[in-house]
VOBADO-77354 format. One line per 2 residues: number of its first residue (from 1); their letters; for each residue x, y, z of C-alpha. Coordinates in steps of 0.2 Angstrom, whole numbers. Each point is the difference from the previous one (the first is absolute). Example, Ala and Ser with C-alpha at 12.3 -4.5 7.8 and 13.67 -1.06 7.14 Angstrom:
2
1> AS> 62,-22,39; 6,17,-3 .
***
This chain:
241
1> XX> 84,-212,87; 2,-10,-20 .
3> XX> 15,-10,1; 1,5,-16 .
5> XX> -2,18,0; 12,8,-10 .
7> XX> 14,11,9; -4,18,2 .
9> XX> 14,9,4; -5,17,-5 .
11> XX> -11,11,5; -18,8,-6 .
13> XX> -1,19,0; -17,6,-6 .
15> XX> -3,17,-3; -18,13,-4 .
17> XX> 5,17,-5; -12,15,2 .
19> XX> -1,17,-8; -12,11,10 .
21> XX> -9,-14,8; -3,-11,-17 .
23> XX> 9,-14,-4; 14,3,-14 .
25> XX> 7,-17,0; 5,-17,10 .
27> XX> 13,-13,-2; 14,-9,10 .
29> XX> 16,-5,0; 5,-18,6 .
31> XX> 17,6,8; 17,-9,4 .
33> XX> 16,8,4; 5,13,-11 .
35> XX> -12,-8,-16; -18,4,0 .
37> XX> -14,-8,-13; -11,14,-2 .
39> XX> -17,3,-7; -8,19,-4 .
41> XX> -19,-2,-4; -7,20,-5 .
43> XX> -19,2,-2; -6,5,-16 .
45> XX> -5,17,5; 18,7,6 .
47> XX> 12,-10,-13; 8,12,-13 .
49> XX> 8,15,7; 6,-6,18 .
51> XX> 2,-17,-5; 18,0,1 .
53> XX> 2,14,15; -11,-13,10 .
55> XX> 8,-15,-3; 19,9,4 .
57> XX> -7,5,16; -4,-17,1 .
59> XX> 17,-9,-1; 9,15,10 .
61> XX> -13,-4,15; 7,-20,-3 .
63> XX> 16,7,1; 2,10,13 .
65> XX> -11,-13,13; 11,-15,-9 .
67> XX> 15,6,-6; -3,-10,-17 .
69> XX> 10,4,-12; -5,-14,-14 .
71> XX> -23,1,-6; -6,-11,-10 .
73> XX> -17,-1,-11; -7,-16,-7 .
75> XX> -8,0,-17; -19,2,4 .
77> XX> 4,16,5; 5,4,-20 .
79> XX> -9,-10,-8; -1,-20,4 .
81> XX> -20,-5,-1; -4,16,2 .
83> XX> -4,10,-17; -1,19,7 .
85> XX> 19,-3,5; 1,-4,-18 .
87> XX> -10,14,-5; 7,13,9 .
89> XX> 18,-4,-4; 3,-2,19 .
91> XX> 17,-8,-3; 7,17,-6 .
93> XX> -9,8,15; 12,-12,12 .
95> XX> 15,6,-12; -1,18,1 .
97> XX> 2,-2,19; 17,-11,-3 .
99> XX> -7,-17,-1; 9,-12,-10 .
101> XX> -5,-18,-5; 10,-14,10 .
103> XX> 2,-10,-12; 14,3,-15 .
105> XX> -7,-3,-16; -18,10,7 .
107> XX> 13,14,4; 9,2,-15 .
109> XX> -15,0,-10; -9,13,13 .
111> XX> 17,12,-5; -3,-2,-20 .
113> XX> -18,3,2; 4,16,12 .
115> XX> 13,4,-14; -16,-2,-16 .
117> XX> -9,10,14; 11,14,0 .
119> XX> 4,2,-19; -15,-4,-7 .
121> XX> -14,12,-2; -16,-8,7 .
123> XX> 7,-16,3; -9,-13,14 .
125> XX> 5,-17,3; -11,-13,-6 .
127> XX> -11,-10,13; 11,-15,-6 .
129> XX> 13,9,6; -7,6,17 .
131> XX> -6,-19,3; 19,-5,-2 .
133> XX> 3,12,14; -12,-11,11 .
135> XX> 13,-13,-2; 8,5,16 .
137> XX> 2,12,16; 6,17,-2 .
139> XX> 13,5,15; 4,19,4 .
141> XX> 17,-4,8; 7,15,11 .
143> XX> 16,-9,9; 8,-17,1 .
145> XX> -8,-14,-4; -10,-8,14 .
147> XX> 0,-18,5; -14,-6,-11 .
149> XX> -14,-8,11; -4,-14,-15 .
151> XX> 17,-7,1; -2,-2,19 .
153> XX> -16,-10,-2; 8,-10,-13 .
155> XX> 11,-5,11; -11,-4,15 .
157> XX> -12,-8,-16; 17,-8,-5 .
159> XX> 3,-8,17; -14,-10,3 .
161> XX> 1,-7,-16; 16,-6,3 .
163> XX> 3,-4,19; -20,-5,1 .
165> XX> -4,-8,-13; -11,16,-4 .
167> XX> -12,-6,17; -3,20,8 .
169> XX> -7,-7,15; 17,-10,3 .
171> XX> 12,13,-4; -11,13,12 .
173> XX> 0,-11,16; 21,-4,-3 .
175> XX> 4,16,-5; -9,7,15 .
177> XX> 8,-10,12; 18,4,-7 .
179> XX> -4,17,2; -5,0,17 .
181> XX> 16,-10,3; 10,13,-7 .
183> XX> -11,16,9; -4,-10,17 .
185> XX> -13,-9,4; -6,11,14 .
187> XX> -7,13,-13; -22,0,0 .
189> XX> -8,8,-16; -17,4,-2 .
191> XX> -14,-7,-12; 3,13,-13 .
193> XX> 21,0,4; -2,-20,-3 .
195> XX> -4,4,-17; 16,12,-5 .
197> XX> 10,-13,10; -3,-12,-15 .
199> XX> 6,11,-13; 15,3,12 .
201> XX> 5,-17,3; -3,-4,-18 .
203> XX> 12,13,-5; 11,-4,11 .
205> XX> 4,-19,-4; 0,6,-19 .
207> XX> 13,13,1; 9,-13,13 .
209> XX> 1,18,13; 12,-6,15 .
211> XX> 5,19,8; -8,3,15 .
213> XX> -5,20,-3; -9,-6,-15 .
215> XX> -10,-10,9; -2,12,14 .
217> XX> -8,12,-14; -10,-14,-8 .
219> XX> -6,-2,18; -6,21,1 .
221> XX> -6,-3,-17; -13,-14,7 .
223> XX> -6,12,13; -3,16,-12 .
225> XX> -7,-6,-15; -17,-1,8 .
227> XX> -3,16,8; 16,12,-6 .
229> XX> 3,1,-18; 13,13,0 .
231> XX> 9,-9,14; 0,-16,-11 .
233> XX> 5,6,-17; 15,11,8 .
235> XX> 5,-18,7; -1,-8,-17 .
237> XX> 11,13,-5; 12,-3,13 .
239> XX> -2,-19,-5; 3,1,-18 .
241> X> 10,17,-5 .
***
C-alpha cells in the first residue's frame, strides 16, 4: 500500500445493461451513504427513444440496493472535453429527469434558459452556453442532504496538514495506533481490511470520534468494505445520517 494513497471511502458500483442479449449501455456509480456519483454511458445504436427510460431504471435500481437519496453527474457526462455532450445538448437531457446544476449562479441561469426554452419558438441554447453548464455537477436531490464525502476528506486532508506537518506516512502510523487504543488492541485485520482501517483511523482522529458504538461500527465497516458492499454502505449510513 502508497502511503500516500488518497482516501477512498466510497464505494465503486459498475453496472452493463442488456436488452435481449446486446449490450444497451455500462456505467457505475462510486457510492457513499445515501449520495452517489453516477455515470450513464448508452451506445450509439439505442440512444434516443429509451434514453431516459434506461437511465431511470438505472438510478431506481441504485436506490432501492443503496437507499440513496442524493445522484450526482459530473460534467463530462454533458459536455466537459467531450463535444457530442455538447452536440447533443445532453445537459437538458439530465434536466428533464430532474437534474439541477449544484452550483447557484449555473442554476439560476439553467432556469432562465428553460424559461427562453419554453417561450420561444425554436429556441436552443448556444454551445457557449452549454459549456457553462460544464462548470459544475448536476445533483438530482430526492431527500435530506447527505453528509458530503469531499468535506470528510477535507478534513482528514486537513489533518495532516495541520497535526503532521502534511507527512501521510506519520499521521497513518499515529493515527493507527490511536485507533487501536480506542477499539483494542486485540482486533486482527486482513491485508485488504488493513487498507480500509487507514481510511478509518484517519477519519477518526479528524473528526476527533471519542464514542465507543462509533468505533464499534468503524470496526464492522473495516471487515465489510472488502467483500460486502451492501453491508458497508448501510453502516455508512448508520455512521453519518
Amino acid at each position: 500500500m502508497k502511503a500516500d494513497r488518497p482516501i477512498t471511502l466510497a464505494i465503486y458500483i459498475g453496472y452493463t445493461l442488456f436488452k435481449n442479449g446486446f449490450p444497451v449501455a455500462y456505467g457505475g456509480s462510486w457510492v457513499f451513504g445515501r449520495s452517489a456519483l453516477f455515470g450513464l454511458n448508452i451506445f450509439e445504436a439505442f440512444r434516443g427513444g429509451e434514453s431516459g427510460y434506461v437511465m431511470c431504471q438505472l438510478l431506481r435500481v441504485y436506490r432501492h440496493a443503496f437507499s440513496i437519496d442524493h445522484f450526482e453527474v459530473e460534467p463530462y457526462q454533458y459536455g466537459r472535453d467531450n463535444a457530442d455532450g455538447i452536440k447533443s445538448g445532453a445537459f437538458w437531457f439530465y434536466y428533464r429527469y430532474g437534474f439541477r446544476p449544484v452550483d447557484k449562479k449555473l442554476y439560476a441561469l439553467a432556469e432562465k434558459e428553460q424559461s427562453l426554452i419554453r417561450s420561444t419558438k425554436g429556441y436552443r441554447s448556444s454551445e457557449e452556453v452549454l459549456l457553462q453548464f460544464t462548470e459544475g455537477n448536476i445533483a438530482l436531490q430526492g431527500g435530506k442532504k447527505p453528509a458530503k464525502l469531499t468535506t470528510l476528506t477535507g478534513k482528514v486532508s486537513a489533518m495532516i496538514r495541520k497535526e503532521f506537518k502534511g507527512v501521510r506516512l506519520l499521521a497513518v502510523e499515529v493515527c493507527t495506533k490511536r485507533f487501536f487504543e480506542k477499539t483494542g488492541s486485540k482486533l486482527r485485520y486482513t491485508d485488504e481490511q488493513k487498507i480500509v482501517l487507514t481510511d478509518f483511523a484517519l477519519l477518526s482522529n479528524a473528526l476527533k470520534i471519542e464514542d465507543e458504538t462509533q468505533y464499534e461500527i468503524m470496526h464492522q465497516l473495516i471487515k465489510a468494505k472488502p467483500i460486502d458492499p451492501y453491508q458497508y454502505n448501510q453502516l455508512i449510513i448508520r455512521m453519518f445520517p
